[in-house]
Structure formats: structure tokens, C-alpha cells
N, C-alpha and C positions, 0 to 999 in steps of 0.2 A: 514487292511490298516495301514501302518506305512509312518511317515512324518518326517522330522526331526525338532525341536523343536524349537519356533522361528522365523518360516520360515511360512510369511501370508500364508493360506490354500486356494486355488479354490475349490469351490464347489463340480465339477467334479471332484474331484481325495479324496473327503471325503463323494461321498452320492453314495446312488443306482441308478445305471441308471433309465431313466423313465420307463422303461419298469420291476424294480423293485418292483415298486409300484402300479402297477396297479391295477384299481378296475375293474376286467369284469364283468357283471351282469347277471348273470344265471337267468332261467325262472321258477321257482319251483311253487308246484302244492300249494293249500289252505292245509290247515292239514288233512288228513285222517287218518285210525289205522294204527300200523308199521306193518310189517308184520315181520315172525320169526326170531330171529337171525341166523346169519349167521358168525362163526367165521372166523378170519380174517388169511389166512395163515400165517406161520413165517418161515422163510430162518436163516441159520448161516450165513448168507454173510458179517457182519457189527456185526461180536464180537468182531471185535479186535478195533473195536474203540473204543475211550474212552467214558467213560460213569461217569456224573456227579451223587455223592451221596446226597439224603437228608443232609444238614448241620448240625451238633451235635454242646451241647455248654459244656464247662467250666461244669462239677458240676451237671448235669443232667443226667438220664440216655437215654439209645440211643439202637434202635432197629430197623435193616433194612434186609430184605430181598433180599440177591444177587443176584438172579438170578432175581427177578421181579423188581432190581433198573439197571438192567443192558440192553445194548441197544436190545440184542435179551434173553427171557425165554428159556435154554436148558433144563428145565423140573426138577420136582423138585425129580430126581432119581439122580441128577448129582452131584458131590461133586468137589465143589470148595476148595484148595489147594490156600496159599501164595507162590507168587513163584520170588517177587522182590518188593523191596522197604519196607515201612514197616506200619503197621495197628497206628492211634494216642494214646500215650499213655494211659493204662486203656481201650483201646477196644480190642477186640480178633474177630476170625473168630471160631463160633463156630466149633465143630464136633459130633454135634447132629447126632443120628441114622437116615438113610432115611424110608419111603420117606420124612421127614420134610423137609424144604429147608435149605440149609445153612445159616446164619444168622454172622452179624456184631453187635455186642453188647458190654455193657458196660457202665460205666462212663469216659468220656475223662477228662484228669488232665492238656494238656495243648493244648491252642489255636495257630492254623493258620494251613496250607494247605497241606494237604498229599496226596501224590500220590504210587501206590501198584498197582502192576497185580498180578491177580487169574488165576489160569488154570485150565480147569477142562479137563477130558477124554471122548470125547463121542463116541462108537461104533469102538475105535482103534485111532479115529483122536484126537487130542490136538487142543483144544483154549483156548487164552490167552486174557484176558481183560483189559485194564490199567482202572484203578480206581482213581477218583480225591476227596476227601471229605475234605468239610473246617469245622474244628473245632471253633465255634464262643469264643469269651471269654464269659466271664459273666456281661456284661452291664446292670446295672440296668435303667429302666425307673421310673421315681416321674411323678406323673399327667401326663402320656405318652411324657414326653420330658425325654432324656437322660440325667441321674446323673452326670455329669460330676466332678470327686473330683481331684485336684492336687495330684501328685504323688511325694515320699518323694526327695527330690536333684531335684526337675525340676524346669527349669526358667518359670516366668513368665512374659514375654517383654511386654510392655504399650507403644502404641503410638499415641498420641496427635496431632493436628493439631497446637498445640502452644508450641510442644519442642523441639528437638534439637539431630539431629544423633549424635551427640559426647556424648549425656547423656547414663546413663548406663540403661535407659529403664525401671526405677522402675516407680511404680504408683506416683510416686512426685518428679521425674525426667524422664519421657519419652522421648523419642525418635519421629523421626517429620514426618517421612517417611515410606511406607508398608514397600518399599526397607532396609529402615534402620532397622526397625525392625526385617525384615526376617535376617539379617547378623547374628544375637544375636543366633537363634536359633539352635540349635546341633543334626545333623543326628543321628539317631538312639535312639533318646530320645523323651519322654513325654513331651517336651517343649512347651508354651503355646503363641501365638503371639496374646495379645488383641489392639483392636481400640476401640477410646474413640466413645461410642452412640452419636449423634449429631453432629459427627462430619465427615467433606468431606475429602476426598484422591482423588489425580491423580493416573490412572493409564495410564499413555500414553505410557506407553509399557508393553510388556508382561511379565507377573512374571512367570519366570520358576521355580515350586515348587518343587526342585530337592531332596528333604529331607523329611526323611523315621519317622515314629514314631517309637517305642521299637518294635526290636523282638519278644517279648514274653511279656508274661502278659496285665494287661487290660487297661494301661494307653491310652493317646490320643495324638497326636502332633496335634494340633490347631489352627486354625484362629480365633479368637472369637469377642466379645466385653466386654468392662466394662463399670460401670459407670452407671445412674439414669438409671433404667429401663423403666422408660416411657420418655425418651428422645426417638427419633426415631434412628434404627439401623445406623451405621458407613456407610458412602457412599463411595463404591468405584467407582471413576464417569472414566468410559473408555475415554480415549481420541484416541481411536485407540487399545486400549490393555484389556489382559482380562486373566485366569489365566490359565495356563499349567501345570497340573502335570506330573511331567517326570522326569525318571533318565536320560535321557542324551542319545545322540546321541553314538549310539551301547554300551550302558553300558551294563553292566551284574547287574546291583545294583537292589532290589527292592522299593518299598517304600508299604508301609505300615499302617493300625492303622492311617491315617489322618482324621480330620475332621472338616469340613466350617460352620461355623453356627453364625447366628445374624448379619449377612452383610449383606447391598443393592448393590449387583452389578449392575452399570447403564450404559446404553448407552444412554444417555438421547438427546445424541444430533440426535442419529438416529431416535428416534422417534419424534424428532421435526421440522427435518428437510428428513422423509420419502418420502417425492417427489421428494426431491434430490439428494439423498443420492445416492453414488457408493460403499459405503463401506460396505461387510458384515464379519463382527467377530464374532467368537464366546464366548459364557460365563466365562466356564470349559469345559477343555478339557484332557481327559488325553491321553498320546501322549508317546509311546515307541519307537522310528526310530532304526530300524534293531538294535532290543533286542540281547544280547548274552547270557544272564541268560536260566534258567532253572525253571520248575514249570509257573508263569505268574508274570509281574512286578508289576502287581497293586491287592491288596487284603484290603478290610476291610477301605472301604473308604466310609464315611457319610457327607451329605451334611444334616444341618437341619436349620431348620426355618430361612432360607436363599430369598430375592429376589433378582430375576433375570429376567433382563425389559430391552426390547429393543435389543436384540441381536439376532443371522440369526440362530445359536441355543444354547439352556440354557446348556444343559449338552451333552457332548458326550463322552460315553467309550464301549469300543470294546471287542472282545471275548479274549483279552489278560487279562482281570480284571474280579476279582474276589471277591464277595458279596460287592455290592456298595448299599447300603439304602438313599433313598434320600425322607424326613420326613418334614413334616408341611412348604416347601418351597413356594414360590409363582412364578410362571414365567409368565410373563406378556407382550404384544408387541411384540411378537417373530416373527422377521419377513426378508425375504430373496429381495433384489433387483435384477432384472434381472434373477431371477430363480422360479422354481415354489418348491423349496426344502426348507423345514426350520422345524424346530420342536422343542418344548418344551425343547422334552428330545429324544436324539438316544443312545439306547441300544442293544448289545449284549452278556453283562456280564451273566456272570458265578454265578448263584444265584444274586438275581436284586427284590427291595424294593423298591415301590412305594407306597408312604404311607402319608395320609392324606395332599395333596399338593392340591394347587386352579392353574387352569391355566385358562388365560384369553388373549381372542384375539391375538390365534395365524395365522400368513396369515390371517387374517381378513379385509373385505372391510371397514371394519368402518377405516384403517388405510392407507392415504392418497398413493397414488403411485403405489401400486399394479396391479393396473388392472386386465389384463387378470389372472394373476397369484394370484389371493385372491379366499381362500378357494380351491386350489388346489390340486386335490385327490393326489399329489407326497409331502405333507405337514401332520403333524400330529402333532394332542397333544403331544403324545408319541411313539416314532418308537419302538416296541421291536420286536425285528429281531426273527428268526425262528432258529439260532444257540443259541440263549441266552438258561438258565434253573433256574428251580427253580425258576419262576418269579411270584411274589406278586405283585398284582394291588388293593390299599386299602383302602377306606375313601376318595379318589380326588373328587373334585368337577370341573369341567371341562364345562367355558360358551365362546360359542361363539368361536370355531377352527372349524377345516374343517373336525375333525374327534372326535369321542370320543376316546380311544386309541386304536393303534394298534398292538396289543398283538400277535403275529405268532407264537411265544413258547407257549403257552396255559399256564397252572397253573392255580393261584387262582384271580379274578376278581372280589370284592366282596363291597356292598356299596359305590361304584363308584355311582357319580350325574353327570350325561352329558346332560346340559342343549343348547338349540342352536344353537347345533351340526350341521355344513353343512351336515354330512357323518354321519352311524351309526356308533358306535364299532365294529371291526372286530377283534372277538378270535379266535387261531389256523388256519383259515382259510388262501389258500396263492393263488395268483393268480402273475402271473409275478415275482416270486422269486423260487428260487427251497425252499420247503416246507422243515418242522423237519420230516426226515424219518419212515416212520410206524405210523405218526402221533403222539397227544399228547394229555395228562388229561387237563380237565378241572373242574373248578368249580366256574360256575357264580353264583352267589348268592344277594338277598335284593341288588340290584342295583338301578338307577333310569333312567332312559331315558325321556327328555323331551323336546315335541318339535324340532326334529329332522327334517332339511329342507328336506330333498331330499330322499337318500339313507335309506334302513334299516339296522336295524342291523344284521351282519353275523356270523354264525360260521360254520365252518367246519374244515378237518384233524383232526378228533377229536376221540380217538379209544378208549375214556372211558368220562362221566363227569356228574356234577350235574349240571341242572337249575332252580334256585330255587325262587321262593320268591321275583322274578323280577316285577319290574311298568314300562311297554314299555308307556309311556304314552303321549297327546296331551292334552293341558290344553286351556282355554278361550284365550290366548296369543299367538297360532301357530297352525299349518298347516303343512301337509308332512305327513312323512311316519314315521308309529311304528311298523313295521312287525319285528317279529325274522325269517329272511332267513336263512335256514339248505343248506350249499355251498355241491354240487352231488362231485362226483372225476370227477378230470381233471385235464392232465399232463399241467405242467408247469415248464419251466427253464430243470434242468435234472432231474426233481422229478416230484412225483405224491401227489395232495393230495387226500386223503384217505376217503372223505365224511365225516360219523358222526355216528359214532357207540355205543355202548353200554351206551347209556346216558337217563338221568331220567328228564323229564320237569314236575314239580311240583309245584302245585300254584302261575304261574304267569298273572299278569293282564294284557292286552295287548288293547288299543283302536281297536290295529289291530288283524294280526293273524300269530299264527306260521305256516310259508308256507317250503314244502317239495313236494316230490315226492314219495311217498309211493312205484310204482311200480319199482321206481327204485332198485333193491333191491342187487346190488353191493354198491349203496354209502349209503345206508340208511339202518341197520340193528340193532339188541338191542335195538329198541328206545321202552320209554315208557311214557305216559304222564296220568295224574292225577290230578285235582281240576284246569286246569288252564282256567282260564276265556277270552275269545276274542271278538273282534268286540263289546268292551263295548264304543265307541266314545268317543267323548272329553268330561275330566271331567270339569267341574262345576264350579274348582279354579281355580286360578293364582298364580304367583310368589307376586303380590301385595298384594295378602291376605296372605300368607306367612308372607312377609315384614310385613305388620299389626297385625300379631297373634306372632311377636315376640320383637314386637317393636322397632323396626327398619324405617326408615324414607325410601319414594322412592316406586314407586311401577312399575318399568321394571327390568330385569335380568340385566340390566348393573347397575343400581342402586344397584341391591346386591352384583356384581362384587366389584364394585368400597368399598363397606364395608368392602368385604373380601379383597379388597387390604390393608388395614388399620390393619389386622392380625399382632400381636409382640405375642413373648413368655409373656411380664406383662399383656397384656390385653386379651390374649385367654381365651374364655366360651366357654361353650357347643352349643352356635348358631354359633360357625364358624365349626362345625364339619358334614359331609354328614350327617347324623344321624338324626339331628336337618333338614333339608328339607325332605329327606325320609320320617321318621315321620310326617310331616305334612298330607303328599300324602298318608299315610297306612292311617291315622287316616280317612280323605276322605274316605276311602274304608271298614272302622270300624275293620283295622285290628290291632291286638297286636303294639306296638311300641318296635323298637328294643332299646337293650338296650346298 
């Protein structure tokens, strides 16, 4: 979808139809054995699309196999050939002897996004593959927050709520305005724009972030803050406006290397005035209107230990961007007037980093106005669309939405806490969208699920994955459903999902039980299961004893909400991290604690 920049967005012309989002609810059997596998046919019909590679970084070494990162396997007797564009510095395409498969290796020397087509020969006929692989830089993480170090010749603009656009923006002469400060900073540079902590900004209209960080290398163009760290983050309070990254209306420019971090984005008045309200804005958005560049306009853009409160939704970027990480953030209030559409985060980027963020009371009825439209299955914690790839779901703790997240590109799903959830999590699985063709891996892993209203959790379209080490759980505090549903095939949109194949259910604990249909034995094949416990009913704790065994004050899930709302970079420990609830819940079941 492309919009031009600037220009208020209708809901309708930036979300899925209703019929997108749909939850149908299939009727699957109690767990029986699998019966044999059954491999999955493969067609060349869809070699010639592109096909996103594992990301490589900066200084590391890197090892992938082409023909099994590619969207169809032509077997590994085939030899892939460069035949356009070019592999990133310091990788090669081997020409190992067959049958090995041909392989992409090496150490890469420099960072950002390359694109190559392979040929190979089968049987007389020619196909061609375009290939996309993003080289990461070499970003260091200190106590898992990013290193962030100035770069040599980069500005650093300060501005204050008590100084003055004509100052030259140093830390003892600041600048007075977001506005005035963004003028300071220089496309294509490591420039740094910080906001004084404790201190409010207007933003009543929209900042178009039209400016790129460096080319090359591993600097950062920035929004930040300075100043006493336990002062609380720099507010930028919407008065109608909210941030746009964008080159511009049919630019050919990219932008690049940005990243948000240590802001309170607020809509404060939406949430105080949600019974009234007619206005829905979004957070960030990044926004290319009829791109004429080449490659994608947006790469390598991080949002971290950022809130985001009150808005119809917190982040949205499309399958034009590429590896977006968005880290220790908080999205809070997220919520839509007159529609049933709204969500944390809508993603279909291109390698996509969901990592250690809290979301809370999204579409939720605790928030005045809603009505019919609170907890709305066309609403989610997290949309991630079924074009996205390479997507990481990691560490979020997630109370009180309509969904745990919605993951439709499959990847890795792993100590995730989704407490309160109206809806369960729904991995790979797709109903009302056209599905990721041939399906997708998975890898749920040491998750938490707890107290889940209504719905269970889903997965299907699934042609490989692990599930591991999962707590589908009901505690002294709730009621509903803890099943893991395995979703059968069923066409949908102009695609089929492909049921659940070759996947391993290993030692998860379940109040309820994993439900499937064994005889089905088109959508269900490879399955195997092992040490996993069901129909163990509700444990014995609460979130109050939690609260209690960590010292913490409060003893309902909002009460612990509302602590984790209180999250800064100076005051984060290891109890605002999933890990620290998980843990409690293993311990309950006398098992190992992760570490």
C-alpha cells in the first residue's frame, strides 16, 4: 500500500479488509498418534520469485544453502550459477563437487542490502531466482540495549523545552523545537537529534522523517534523549500528529541506519477523551507514496525502549522495508474509533525483530468507547502479515489484547508471555488472507500462555517446526481455553494453507490438550510428540503470588501491567524481562529455569 506523505490516512485504504483477518474455527479431533509421513509435492512454478536469504552480519562468518533458502528445492544435483547483480563483499557462491548443494559463504566486509539472481539448468529448461540478502552491520549490544557510540564529524543537536530555534543546538545552548531540531540534522549522516528527559514537546503535526543515516558503516541517525536518567523519557505529546518516515512523495531516495529510542510518544488526549473521540492517528509509520528507487526504501530501522500510548496503531511498515527491530518498547492504549482494526504493531517487513517489548490494552473493553468493537478478532497485539520473512517474535510480554500475536510468516516465537489474551496466538496459520505459499518453519519454544478468554491457540501452514517447552496454562485468576489447535488445509483468499507437517511437540504443559485430527492425513503428516503433559487443569498460582515472590506491590495482571508500564533503560532488572514470569510458572512445575 502506498499513501502520500502527510496526507491523514482512512483506515480502509491502510488495513485488511474484514475478511483478512478472519478467525474461522475448525473442529479438530483430541490428540491421537500421527500417522506416517507423507511428503509434501514440490512444483517449479514460483522459482522465479524472489526469495528472501538468512541475514549475515559485519565480521561473522555465514553459511546458507541455495537451493533449501530458495522458494522451491530443485534438488541438490543442480548447480546454481551468478548470473546478475552481485553476491556482498567477502561471500562467494561456492562450486563444491555435487551432489553437495551449492552454498553462499564467507565473511561479509560490508553492510546493507543485496540483491543477485542464480540460474540453474534443470532437464534443458533454465530458472532464474532473484535473491535478496541483507548484510547486518556489527551492532554491539551492553546488558542487551544497543551500544550506541557517536561517530567521528557527527552532530549532536539537544533540544530543550527552555531554548531557542536560533541556538546552535549544543547541550548549553539548545534548540526549543522537535521541528527545530530536525533542520540541524544532514541526510546521509550519523547525526544524532536528542530531547531533554523530562521534558514535553508538541507535536501537532506530522514530522516527515525524510532523512537517511550513512550509507555504509555502522553509525546511527537518531532520535534520542539526554540528560538525568531517571528523569522520565522526553514526551512527545500528539496533538493530531505523529511520525512519518519517508522519502518523499515518488522519491527514488532511501533512508536508512535510523533509530527512535528513549521517547514517550503520546496521544494522551485519545485516551482520555476515548468516548469521544473521532480521531484515529497513527504512531510511526513509514510511508513511501509511488517509490521510484530500486532495491526497498526503508532498511535497518530500530525503534527501542520507546513508548507508544494511545494511538489507532503504534508501528506500521510494509513489505517495502527491510530488517526493522523494534526492542524493549512499550505500546499501550492502542486503540481504533469506529473500526474494529487497530494494533500494536502491523508488519510485513522483510526480516522483522520483535523483541522483549510489553503490550498492553490493546482494543480492550477496559477502555471506554469501544463497544461492539473491543477485543475485535480484525485487532491484534501484533499483525505480521503472511508476505513478511525472517520474523523473530522474542521475550514480549503481551496483557490484556484481543490476540496474543499474529504471526502468519511463521519463524521463530520463543518466550513470549501472553497473559489475558481475548484470542490465542496464531503461528503460520491463515484463514481469510491468501497464506505464505508451500507454507512456513516454525519454532515455538518456552513460551507462556495464560488465561486465555475464549479462543485457543493456533497453528497451521506449517511444513516444518519445533514445539517446545511451552506453559499453555489457566491459573487461580481465569477461565477459557488452553488447547494448542493444529489448523487441517483450507483454501483461502487465492491460496491454500497447507495444515502442519513435519513438526516435533516436545515437553509442553497444557491445562488442556493438543487437538488435531490424526485421520486427516493430507493436513497432518511428520507430526511427532514426546514428554508433553495435557489435561493437567488449573495450576494452583496466580499473577499475585508472582507479584509477591518478586516484590512487587498489587496482586491482578493489571497491577503488573501497570509496573511494566514504569520500564526506562536506568531502572530495567531482570523482573521486567518474560524470563522472570516464565520462571515462576516452570518453577510451579519443578522444571529447570531458563536462563
Amino acid at each position: 500500500m502506498k499513501t502520500a506523505p502527510g496526507i491523514a490516512l482512512s483506515l480502509s485504504a491502510i488495513l485488511f479488509t474484514s475478511a483478512g483477518c478472519s478467525h474461522a474455527t475448525p473442529q479438530p479431533n483430541t490428540l491421537v498418534p500421527a500417522s506416517a509421513p507423507t511428503p509434501q509435492s514440490e512444483t517449479f512454478e514460483d522459482v522465479a520469485a524472489a526469495t528472501t536469504l538468512p541475514d549475515a552480519q559485519v565480521g561473522e562468518a555465514y553459511l546458507v544453502d541455495v537451493p533449501a533458502a530458495g522458494s522451491i528445492n530443485l534438488g541438490i544435483n543442480v548447480a546454481w550459477t551468478l548470473t546478475a547483480g552481485a553476491l556482498p563483499p567477502g561471500l562467494s557462491l561456492s562450486a563444491a563437487a555435487q551432489p553437495q548443494p551449492n552454498t553462499i559463504s564467507g565473511i561479509p566486509t560490508q553492510a546493507g542490502e543485496f540483491d543477485f539472481t542464480l540460474t540453474a539448468q534443470v532437464n534443458g529448461a533454465t530458472f532464474s531466482q532473484l535473491c535478496e540478502l541483507m548484510v547486518q552491520p556489527n551492532t554491539t549490544l551492553v546488558d542487551g540495549w544497543t551500544d550506541f557510540v557517536p561517530e567521528p564529524g557527527a552532530r549532536i543537536i539537544h533540544v530543550s523545552a527552555s531554548g531557542n530555534d536560533s541556538a546552535s543546538g549544543t547541550v548549553t545552548a539548545p534548540r526549543r523545537t522537535l521541528a527545530g531540531g530536525f533542520a540541524l540534522l544532514r541526510d546521509g549522516q550519523a547525526d544524532w537529534l536528542l530531547l531533554k528527559r523530562g521534558d514535553s514537546f508538541a507535536l501537532s503535526s506530522t514530522l516527515q522523517w525524510n532523512k537517511s543515516g550513512p550509507a555504509t558503516g555502522n553509525g546511527w541517525m537518531r532520535l534520542g534523549a539526554y540528560g538525568d536518567d531517571n528523569l522520565p523519557r522526553p514526551v512527545l505529546l500528539s496533538q493530531g500528529g505523529y511520525i512519518a518516515i519517508t522519502p518523499g512523495y515518488q522519491s527514488s531516495a532511501t533512508i536508512r541506519r535510523v533509530a527512535i529510542t528513549d521517547v514517550y510518544l503520546s496521544a494522551a488526549n485519545r485516551i482520555a477523551n476515548s468516548a469521544t473521540t473521532t480521531q484515529n492517528i497513527n504512531g510511526v509509520h513509514l510511508i513511501a507514496a509511488q517509490w521510484q528507487g530500486t532495491g526497498r526504501p526503508f532498511s535497518q530501522i530500530l525503534l527501542e525502549n520507546c513508548r507508544i500510548s494511545g494511538f489507532t496503531f503504534g508501528l506500521i511498515c510494509e513489505t517495502d522495508a527491510a530488517d526493522i527491530s523494534v526492542r524493549r518498547c512499550i505500546f499501550d492504549h492502542i486503540f481504533a474509533i469506529g473500526s474494529p482494526h487497530s494494533s500494536g504493531v502491523l508488519s510485513s517487513a522483510q526480516t522483522f525483530l520483535l523483541e522483549d517489548n510489553v503490550f498492553y490494552k490493546v482494543m480492550s473493553p477496559d477502555i471506554p468507547g469501544l463497544g461492539n468493537y473491543a477485543n475485535s478478532q480484525f485487532s491484534h497485539t501484533a499483525y505480521i502479515g503472511a508476505t513478511a520473512t525472517n520474523v523473530t517474535t522474542r521475550g514480549n510480554i503481551v496483557i490484556k489484547t484481543p490476540d496474543g500475536i499474529m504471526q502468519r510468516a511463521g519463524g521463530e516465537f520463543s518466550r513470549n508471555v501472553c497473559a489475558k489474551t481475548q484470542n490465542g496466538t496464531n503461528i503460520g496459520q491463515a484463514w481469510g488472507v491468501t497464506p505464505t505459499p508451500g507454507g512456513v518453519p516454525v519454532q515455538m519454544e518456552e513460551n507462556l500462555a495464560l488465561n486465555t478468554v475464549t479462543q485457543v491457540l493456533y497453528l497451521g501452514n506449517t511444513y516444518s517446526g519445533t514445539v517446545r517447552s511451552n506453559l499453555l496454562l489457566q491459573d487461580q485468576d481465569g477461565s477459557g481455553q488452553t488447547n494448542l489447535s493444529l489448523v487441517p488445509i483450507n483454501s483461502t483468499a487465492t491460496g491454500t494453507n497447507i495444515g502442519v507437517h513435519n513438526t516435533a511437540f516436545t515437553d509442553n504443559l497444557l491445562s488442556g490438550v493438543i487437538s488435531w485430527s490424526a485421520s486427516n492425513t493430507s493436513s497432518f503428516t511428520g507430526l511427532s510428540f514426546s514428554g508433553n503433559q495435557q489435561n493437567l487443569g488449573p495450576t494452583t498460582t496466580s499473577i499475585g503470588a508472582y507479584l509477591q515472590a518478586i516484590g512487587w506491590f498489587g496482586s491482578t495482571v493489571d497491577d503488573w501491567a501497570n509496573r511494566l508500564l514504569q520500564r526506562d533503560r536506568a531502572n530495567f532488572t531482570r523482573e521486567y524481562l518474560s524470563t522472570s514470569v516464565i520462571n515462576f510458572y516452570r518453577q510451579h512445575y519443578a522444571l529447570p529455569p531458563l536462563q
